[in-house]
FILODREN-450823 format. One record per residue (C-alpha): residue number from 1; x, y, z; residue in three letters. Coordinates in steps of 0.05 Angstrom, whole numbers, always signed. Layout:
! residues N
[node NUM; [X; Y; Z]; "ALA"]
...
END
This chain:
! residues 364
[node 1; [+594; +561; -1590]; "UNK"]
[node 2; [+618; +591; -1516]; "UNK"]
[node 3; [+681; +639; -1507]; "UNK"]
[node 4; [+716; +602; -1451]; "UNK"]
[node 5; [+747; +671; -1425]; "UNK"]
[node 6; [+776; +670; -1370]; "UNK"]
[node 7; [+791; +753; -1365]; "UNK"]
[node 8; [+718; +747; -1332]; "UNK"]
[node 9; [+737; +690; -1278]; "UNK"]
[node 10; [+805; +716; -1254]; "UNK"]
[node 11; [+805; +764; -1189]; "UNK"]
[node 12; [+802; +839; -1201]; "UNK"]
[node 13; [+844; +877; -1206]; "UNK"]
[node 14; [+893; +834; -1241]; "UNK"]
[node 15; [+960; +826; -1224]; "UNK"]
[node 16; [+1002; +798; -1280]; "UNK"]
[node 17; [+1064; +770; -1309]; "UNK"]
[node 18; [+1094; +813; -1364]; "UNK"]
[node 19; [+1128; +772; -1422]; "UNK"]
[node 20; [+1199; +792; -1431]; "UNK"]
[node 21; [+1236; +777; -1488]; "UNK"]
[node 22; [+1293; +723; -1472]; "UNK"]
[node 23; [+1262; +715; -1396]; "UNK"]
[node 24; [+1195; +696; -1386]; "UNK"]
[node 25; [+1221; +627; -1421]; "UNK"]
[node 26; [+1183; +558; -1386]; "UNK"]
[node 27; [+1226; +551; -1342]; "UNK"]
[node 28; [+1226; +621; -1305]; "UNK"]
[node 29; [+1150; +623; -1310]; "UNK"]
[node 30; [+1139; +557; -1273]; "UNK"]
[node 31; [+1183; +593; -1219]; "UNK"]
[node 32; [+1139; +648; -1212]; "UNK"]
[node 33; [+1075; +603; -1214]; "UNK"]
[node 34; [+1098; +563; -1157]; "UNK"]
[node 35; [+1138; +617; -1110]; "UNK"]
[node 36; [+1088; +681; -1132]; "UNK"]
[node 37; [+1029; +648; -1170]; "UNK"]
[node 38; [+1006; +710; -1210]; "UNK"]
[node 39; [+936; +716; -1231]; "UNK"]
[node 40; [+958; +720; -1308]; "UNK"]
[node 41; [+1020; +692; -1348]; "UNK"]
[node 42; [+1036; +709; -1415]; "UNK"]
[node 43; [+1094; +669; -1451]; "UNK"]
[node 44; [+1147; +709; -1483]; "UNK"]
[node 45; [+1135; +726; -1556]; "UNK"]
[node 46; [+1142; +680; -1600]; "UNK"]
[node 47; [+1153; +684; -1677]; "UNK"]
[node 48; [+1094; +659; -1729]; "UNK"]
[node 49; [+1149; +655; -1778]; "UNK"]
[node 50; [+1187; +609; -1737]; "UNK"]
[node 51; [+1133; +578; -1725]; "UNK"]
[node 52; [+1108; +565; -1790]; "UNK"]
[node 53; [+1176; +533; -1815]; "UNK"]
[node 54; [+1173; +487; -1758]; "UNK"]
[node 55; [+1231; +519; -1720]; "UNK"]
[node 56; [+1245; +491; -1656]; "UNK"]
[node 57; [+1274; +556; -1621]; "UNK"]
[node 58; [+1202; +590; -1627]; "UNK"]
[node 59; [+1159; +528; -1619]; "UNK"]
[node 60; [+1187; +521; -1549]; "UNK"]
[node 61; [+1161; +584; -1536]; "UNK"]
[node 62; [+1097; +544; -1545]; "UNK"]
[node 63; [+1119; +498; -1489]; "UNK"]
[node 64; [+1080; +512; -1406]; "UNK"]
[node 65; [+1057; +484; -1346]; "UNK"]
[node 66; [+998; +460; -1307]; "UNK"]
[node 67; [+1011; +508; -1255]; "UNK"]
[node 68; [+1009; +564; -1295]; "UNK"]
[node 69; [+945; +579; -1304]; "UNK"]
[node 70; [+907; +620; -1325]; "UNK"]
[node 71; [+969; +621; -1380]; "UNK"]
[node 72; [+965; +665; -1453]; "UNK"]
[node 73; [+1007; +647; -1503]; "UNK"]
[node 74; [+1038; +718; -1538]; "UNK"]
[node 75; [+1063; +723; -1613]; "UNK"]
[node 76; [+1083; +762; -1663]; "UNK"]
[node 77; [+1085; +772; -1740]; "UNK"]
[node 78; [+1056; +813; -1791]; "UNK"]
[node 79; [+1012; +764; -1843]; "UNK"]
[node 80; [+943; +748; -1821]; "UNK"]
[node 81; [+942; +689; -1860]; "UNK"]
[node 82; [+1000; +652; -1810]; "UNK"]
[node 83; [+961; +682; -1748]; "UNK"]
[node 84; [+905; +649; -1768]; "UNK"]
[node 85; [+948; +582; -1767]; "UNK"]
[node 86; [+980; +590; -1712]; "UNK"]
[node 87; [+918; +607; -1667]; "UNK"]
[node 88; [+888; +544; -1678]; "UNK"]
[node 89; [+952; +513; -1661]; "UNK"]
[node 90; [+959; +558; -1597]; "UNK"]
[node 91; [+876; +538; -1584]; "UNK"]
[node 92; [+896; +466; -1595]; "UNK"]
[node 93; [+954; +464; -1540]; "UNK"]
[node 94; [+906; +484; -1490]; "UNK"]
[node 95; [+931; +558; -1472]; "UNK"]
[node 96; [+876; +599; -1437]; "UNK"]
[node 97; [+884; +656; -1483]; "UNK"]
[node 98; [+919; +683; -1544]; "UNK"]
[node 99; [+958; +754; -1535]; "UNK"]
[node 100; [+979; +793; -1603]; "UNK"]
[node 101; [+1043; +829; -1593]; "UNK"]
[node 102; [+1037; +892; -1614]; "UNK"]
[node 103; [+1086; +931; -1573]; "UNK"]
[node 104; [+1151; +905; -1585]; "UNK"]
[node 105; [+1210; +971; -1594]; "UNK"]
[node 106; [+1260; +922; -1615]; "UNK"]
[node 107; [+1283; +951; -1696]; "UNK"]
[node 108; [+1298; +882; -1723]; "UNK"]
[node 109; [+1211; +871; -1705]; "UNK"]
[node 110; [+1183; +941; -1714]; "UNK"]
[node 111; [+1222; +958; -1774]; "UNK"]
[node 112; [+1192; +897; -1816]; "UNK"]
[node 113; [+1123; +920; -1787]; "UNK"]
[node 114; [+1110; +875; -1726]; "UNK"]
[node 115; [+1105; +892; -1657]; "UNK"]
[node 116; [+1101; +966; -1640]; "UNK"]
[node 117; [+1107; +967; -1725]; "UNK"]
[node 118; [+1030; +951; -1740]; "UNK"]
[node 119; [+1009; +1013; -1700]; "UNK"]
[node 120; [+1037; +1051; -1768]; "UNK"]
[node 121; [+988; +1004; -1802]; "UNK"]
[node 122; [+922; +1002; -1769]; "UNK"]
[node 123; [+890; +959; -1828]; "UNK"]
[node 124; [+939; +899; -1818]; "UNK"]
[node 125; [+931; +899; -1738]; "UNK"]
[node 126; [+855; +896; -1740]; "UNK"]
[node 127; [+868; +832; -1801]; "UNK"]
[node 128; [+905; +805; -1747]; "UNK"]
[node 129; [+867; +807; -1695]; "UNK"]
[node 130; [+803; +789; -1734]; "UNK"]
[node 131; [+855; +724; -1766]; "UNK"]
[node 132; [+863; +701; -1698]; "UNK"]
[node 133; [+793; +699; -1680]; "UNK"]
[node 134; [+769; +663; -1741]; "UNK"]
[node 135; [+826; +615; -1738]; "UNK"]
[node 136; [+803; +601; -1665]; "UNK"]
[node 137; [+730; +600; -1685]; "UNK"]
[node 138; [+740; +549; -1737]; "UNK"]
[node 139; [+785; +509; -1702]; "UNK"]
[node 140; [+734; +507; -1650]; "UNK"]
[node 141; [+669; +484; -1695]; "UNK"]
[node 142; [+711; +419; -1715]; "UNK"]
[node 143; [+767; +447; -1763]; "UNK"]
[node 144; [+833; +408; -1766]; "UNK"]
[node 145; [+901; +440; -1752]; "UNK"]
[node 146; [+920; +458; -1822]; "UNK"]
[node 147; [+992; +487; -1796]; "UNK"]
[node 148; [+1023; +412; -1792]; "UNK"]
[node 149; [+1016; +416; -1878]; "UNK"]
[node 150; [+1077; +471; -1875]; "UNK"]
[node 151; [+1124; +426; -1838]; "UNK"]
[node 152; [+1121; +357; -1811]; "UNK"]
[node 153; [+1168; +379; -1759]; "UNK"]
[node 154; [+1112; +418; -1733]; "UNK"]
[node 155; [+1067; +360; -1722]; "UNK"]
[node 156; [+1122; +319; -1682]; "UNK"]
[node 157; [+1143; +368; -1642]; "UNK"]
[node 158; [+1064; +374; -1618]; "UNK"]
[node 159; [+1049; +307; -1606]; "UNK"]
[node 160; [+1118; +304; -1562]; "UNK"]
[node 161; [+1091; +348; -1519]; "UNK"]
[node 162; [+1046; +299; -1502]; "UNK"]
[node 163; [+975; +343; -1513]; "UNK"]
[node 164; [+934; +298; -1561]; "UNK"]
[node 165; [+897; +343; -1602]; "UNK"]
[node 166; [+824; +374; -1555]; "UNK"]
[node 167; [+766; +328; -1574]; "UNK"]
[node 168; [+715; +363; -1617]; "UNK"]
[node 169; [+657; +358; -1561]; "UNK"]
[node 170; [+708; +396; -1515]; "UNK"]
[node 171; [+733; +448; -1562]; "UNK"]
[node 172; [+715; +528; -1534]; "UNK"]
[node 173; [+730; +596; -1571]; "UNK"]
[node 174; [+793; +624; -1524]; "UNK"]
[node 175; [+798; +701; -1513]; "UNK"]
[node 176; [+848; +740; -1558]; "UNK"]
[node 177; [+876; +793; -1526]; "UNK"]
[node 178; [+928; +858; -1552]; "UNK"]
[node 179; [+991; +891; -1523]; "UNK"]
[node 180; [+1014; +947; -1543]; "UNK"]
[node 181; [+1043; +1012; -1543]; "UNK"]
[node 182; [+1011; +1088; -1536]; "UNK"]
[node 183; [+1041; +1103; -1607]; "UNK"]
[node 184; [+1103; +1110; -1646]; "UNK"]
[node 185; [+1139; +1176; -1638]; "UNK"]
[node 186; [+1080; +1214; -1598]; "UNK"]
[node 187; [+1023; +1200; -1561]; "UNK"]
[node 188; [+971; +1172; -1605]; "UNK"]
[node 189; [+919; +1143; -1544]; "UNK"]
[node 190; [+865; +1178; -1589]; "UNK"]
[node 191; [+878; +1154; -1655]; "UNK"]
[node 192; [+906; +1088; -1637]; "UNK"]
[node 193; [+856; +1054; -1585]; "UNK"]
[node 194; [+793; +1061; -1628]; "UNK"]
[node 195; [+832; +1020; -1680]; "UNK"]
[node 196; [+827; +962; -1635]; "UNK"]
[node 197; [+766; +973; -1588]; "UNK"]
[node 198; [+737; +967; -1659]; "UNK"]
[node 199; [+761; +896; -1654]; "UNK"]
[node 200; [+732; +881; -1585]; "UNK"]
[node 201; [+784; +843; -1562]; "UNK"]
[node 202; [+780; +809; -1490]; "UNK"]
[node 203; [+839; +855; -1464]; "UNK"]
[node 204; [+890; +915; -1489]; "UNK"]
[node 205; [+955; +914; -1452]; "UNK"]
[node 206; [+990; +984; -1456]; "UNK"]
[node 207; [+1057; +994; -1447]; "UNK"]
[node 208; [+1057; +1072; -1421]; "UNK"]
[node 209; [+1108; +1088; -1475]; "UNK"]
[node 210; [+1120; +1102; -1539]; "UNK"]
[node 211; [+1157; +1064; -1599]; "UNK"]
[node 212; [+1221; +1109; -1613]; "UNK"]
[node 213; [+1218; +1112; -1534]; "UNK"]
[node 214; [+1238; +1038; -1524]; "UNK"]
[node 215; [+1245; +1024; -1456]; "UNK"]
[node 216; [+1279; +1095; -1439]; "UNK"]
[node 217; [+1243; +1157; -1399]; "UNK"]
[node 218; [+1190; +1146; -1354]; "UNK"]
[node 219; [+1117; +1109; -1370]; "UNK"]
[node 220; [+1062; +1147; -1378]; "UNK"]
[node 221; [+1001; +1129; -1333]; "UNK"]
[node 222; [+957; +1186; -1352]; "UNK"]
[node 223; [+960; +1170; -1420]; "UNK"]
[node 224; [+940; +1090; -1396]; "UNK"]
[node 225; [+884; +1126; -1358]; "UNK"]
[node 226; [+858; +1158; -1430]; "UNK"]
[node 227; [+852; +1101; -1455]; "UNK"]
[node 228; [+816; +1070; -1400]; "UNK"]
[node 229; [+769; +1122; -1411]; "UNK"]
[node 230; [+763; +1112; -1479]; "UNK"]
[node 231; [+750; +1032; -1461]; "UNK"]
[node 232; [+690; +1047; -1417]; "UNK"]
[node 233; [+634; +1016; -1441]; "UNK"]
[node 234; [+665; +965; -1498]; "UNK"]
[node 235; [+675; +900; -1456]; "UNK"]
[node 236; [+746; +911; -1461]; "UNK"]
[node 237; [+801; +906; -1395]; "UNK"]
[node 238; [+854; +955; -1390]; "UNK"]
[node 239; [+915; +933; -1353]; "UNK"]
[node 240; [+972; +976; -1351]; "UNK"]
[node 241; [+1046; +955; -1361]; "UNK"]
[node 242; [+1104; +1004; -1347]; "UNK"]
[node 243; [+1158; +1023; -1288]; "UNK"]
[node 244; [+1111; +977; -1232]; "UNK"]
[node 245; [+1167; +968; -1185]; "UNK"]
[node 246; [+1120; +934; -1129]; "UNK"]
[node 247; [+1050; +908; -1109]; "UNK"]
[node 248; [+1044; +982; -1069]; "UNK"]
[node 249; [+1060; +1014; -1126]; "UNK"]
[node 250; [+1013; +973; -1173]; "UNK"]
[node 251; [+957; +985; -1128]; "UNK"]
[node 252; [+970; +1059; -1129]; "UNK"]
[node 253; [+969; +1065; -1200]; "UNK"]
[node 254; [+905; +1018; -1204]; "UNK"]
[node 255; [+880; +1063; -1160]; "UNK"]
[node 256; [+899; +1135; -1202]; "UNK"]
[node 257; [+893; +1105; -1270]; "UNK"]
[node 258; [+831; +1068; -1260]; "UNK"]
[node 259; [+862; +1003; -1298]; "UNK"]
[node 260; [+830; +933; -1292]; "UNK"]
[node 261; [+902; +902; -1268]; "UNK"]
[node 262; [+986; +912; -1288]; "UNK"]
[node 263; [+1027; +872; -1317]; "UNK"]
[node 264; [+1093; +877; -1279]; "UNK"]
[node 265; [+1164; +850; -1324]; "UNK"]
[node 266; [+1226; +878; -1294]; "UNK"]
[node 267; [+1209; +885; -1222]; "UNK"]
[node 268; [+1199; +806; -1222]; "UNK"]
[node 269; [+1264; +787; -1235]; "UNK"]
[node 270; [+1308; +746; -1185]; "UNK"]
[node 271; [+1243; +763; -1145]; "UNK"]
[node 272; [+1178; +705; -1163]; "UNK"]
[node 273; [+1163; +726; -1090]; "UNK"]
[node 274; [+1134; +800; -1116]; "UNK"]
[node 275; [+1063; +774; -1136]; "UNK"]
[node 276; [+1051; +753; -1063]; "UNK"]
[node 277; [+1007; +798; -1020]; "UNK"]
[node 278; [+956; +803; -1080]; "UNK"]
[node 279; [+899; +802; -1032]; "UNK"]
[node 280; [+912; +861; -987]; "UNK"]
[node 281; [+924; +902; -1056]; "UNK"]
[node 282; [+846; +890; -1077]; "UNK"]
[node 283; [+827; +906; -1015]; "UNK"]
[node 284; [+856; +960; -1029]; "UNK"]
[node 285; [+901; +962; -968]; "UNK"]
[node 286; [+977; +983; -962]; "UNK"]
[node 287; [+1015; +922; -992]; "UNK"]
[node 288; [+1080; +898; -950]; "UNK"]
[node 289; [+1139; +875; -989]; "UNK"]
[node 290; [+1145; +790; -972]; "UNK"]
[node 291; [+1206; +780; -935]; "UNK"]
[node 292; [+1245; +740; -957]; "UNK"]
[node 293; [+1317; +716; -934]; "UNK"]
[node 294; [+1386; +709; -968]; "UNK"]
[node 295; [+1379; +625; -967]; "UNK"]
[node 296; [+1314; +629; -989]; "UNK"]
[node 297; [+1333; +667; -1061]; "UNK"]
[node 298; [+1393; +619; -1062]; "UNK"]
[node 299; [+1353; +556; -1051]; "UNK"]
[node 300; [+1309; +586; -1104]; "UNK"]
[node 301; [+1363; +608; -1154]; "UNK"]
[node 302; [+1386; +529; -1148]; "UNK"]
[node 303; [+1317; +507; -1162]; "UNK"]
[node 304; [+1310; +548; -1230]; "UNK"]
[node 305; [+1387; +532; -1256]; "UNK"]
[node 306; [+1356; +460; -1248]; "UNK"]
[node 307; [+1293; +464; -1274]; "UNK"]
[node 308; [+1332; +505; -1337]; "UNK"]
[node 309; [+1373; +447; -1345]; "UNK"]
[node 310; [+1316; +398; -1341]; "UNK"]
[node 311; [+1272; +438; -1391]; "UNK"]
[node 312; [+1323; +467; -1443]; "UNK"]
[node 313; [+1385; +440; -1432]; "UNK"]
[node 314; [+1464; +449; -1417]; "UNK"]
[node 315; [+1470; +477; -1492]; "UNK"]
[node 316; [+1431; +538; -1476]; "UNK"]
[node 317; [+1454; +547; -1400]; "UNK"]
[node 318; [+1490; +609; -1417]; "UNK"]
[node 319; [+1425; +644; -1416]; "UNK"]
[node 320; [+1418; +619; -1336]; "UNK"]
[node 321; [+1467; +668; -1323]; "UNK"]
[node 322; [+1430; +727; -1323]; "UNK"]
[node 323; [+1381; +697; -1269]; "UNK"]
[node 324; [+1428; +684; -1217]; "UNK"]
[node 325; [+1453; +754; -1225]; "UNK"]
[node 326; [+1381; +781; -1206]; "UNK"]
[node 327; [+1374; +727; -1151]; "UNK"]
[node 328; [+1437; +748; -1116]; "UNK"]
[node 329; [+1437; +817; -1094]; "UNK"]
[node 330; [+1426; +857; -1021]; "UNK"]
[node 331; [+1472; +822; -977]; "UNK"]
[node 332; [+1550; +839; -960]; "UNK"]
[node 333; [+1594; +800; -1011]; "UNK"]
[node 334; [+1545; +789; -1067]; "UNK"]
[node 335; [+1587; +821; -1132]; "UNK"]
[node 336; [+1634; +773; -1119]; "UNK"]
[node 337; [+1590; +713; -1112]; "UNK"]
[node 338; [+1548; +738; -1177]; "UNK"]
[node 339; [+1617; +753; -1211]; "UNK"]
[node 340; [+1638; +671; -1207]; "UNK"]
[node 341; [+1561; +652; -1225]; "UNK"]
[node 342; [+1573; +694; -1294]; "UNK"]
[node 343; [+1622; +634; -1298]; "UNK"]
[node 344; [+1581; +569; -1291]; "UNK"]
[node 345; [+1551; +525; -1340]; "UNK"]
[node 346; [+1511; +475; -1306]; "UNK"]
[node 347; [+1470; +462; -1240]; "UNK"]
[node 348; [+1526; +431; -1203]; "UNK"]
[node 349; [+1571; +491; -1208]; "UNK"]
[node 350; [+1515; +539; -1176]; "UNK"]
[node 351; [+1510; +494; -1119]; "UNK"]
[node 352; [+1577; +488; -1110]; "UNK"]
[node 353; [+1588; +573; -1098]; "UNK"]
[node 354; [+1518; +582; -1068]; "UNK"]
[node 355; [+1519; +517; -1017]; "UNK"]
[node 356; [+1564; +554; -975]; "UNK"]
[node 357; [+1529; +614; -961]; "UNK"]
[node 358; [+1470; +575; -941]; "UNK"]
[node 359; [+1443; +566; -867]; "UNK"]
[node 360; [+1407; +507; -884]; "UNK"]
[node 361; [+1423; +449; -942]; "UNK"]
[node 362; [+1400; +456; -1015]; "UNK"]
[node 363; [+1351; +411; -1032]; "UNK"]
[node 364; [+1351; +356; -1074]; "UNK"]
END
């Protein structure tokens, strides 16, 4: 039985998409695939209690695209037994990989001991990740998915998405992968990254922060190169996550910290265009920021309120909102414009303030 990993296949160093909680949804990801085209997409985490129970919120989290590949599908809990579950599920949808969230600051996940939590409990995070890759394995050798016997809403919302279940004689193991954090209140590179080197998973994602740090201070690079270090040898990428604001800077840290790729989150948003210009980063070469004009973000920002509508809905087009704010910025007069978009509610209404800024026509 073959690993069909693609962490060997994809272009070094990697340049990835970081999930973000409440952004990296379908429908801002297929942006990015078709304007940026990253060399890695993770989903935004998703639940396994949710998922379990057959909630619709998280399994949409399950939901991607074609042109997303090579895509990973990230998620979070804290009992093996529904990892197992739900990485057969994950296998059975197709996704290239399977990412373990274990880096998430937010209190209402680390407090119950997910995310960032399981670094305080280095027992459960290797059950996890050795779960996952015996729920993959057994899926793989011919093994049903036993998750549609917790909710029947679970099987009909897979078979809507129109992905029969992967013939036996085509099944592969897929790669499982971890994210994480350097430790909870300190530094714990050292004590921490054995844990799950032990594990020999495909790939450790490290956030160059702490737990109790959240997302304040600076990240911490030479604490990501440590643990590169400490990764020489295993089989195991390092890609670093943490205050990438470009593809110069990434390639500057790649080239300090020794990492195997970045994942980049914030600098992305309102701006799919950032992954562009990969090729002159592994050649190592200073990497130009893409131009890109005013009617080009708006076109854009029109395309994404549409393809939100088309994917999840006028119900949840509140959450819209916060993308056109990060598409319309740099140019004279754009507070105001972004203070009526914190108004709309449905495609029509975006192309009614942003038509008239535009040189040429929206498309249709």
């Amino acid at each position: 039985m073959t690993e069909n990993s693609f962490w060997e296949s994809v272009p070094k160093p990697i340049i990835g998409l970081s999930p973000m909680d409440g952004v990296t949804d379908a429908c801002f990801r297929r942006i990015v695939a078709k304007h940026g085209k990253p060399d890695l997409i993770l989903t935004e985490f998703t639940n396994i209690d949710g998922i379990c129970h057959g909630a619709e919120s998280e399994l949409s989290g399950l939901q991607y695209h074609e042109s997303e590949r090579p895509v990973v599908a990230q998620i979070y809990g804290k009992e093996p037994e529904l990892y197992f579950e739900v990485a057969q599920l994950v296998a059975d949808l197709g996704f290239d990989g399977l990412d373990i969230n274990m880096g998430c600051p937010a209190k209402t996940v680390a407090a119950r001991g997910c995310g960032a939590g399981l670094i305080r409990d280095p027992g459960r995070a290797q059950a996890i990740i050795s779960a996952c890759r015996e729920g993959i394995r057994e899926w793989a050798a011919g093994a049903p998915l036993g998750i549609f016997k917790r909710s029947a809403k679970i099987e009909k919302w897979f078979r809507a998405q129109g992905k029969p279940t992967i013939p036996l004689a085509e099944r592969r193991l897929i790669p499982v992968s971890v994210k994480t954090r350097l430790g909870t209140d300190r530094n714990m590179v050292k004590e921490w990254m054995p844990t799950l080197l032990a594990m020999r998973p495909a790939a450790i994602s490290i956030h160059g922060r702490t737990l109790t740090q959240g997302y304040r201070g600076f990240a911490d690079w030479g604490a990501i190169a440590e643990a590169k270090r400490m990764a020489e040898g295993t089989g195991t990428l390092i890609m670093g996550n943490g205050d990438v604001s470009s593809l110069e800077d990434a390639r500057q840290r790649i080239e300090t910290a020794g990492v195997d790729g970045v994942l980049i989150g914030r600098a992305a948003l309102g701006n799919p265009w950032l992954f562009l210009n990969k090729e002159a980063l592994r050649r190592n070469e200073p990497v130009p920021e893409p131009f890109v004009s005013r009617d080009q973000r708006h076109h854009v920002a029109l395309e994404h309120a549409r393809l939100f509508e088309e994917i999840r809905g006028l119900s949840r087009f509140v959450a819209m909102r916060k993308h056109l704010d990060w598409y319309c910025r740099g140019f004279p007069g754009a507070a105001a414009v972004r203070a009526r978009l914190m108004q709309v509610n449905n495609p029509s209404e975006v192309e009614a303030i942003l038509q008239p800024l535009m040189a040429e026509p929206a498309l249709a």
